[in-house]
C-alpha positions as CSV (number, residue, x, y, z in Angstrom):
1,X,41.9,44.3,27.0
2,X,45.5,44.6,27.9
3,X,47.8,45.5,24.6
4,X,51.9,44.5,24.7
5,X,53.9,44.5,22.2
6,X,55.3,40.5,21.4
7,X,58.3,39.3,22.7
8,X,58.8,35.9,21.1
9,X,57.7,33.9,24.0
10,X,55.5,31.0,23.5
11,X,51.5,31.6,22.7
12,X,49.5,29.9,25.5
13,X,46.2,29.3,26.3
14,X,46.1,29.5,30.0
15,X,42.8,27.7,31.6
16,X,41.6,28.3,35.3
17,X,38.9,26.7,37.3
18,X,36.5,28.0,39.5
19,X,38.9,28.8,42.0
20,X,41.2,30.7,40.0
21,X,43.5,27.7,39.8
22,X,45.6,26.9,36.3
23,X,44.4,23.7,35.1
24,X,45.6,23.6,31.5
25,X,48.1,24.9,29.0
26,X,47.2,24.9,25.2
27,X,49.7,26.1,22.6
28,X,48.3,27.8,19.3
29,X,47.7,24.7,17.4
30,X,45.5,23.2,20.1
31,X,47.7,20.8,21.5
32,X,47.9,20.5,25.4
33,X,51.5,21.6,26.7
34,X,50.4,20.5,30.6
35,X,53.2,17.6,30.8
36,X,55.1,18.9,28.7
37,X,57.9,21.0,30.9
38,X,55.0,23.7,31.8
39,X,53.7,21.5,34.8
40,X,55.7,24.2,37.3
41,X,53.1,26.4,36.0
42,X,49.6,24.3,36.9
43,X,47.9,24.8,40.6
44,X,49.3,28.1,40.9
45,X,46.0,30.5,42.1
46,X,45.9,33.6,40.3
47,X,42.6,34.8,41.7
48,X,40.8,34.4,37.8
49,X,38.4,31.8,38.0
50,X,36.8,30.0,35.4
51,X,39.0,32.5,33.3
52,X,41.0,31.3,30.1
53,X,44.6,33.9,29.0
54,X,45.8,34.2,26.1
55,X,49.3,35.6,25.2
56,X,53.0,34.6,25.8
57,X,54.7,32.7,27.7
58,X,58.4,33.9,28.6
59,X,61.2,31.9,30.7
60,X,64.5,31.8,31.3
61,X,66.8,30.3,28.1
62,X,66.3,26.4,28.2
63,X,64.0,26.6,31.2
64,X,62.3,23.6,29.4
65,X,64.6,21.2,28.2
């Protein structure tokens, strides 16, 4: 477990495959936030496969309007 303290970002469920490859973003209430202005985020490898993160999300001010 990695602890930090919140920092009013967005909670995420972040879903890799078994190449470590984001495939899907969930929100809290279970809705799916791929297509929905988090796309720059998906096919990015982070080396965690078949792995789902939890925790924030933090961008820039509007980054996605």
């Amino acid at each position: 477990y990695i602890l930090q303290p919140k920092m009013d970002g967005l909670w995420a469920s972040v879903h890799t495959d078994k190449n470590g490859v984001i495939t899907e973003i969930w929100s809290r209430h279970g809705k799916k936030k791929t297509g929905k202005g988090f796309d720059h985020f998906l096919n990015r490898d982070i080396k965690l496969p078949n792995t789902i993160l939890i925790g924030e999300l933090i961008t820039k001010r509007n980054e996605f309007d």
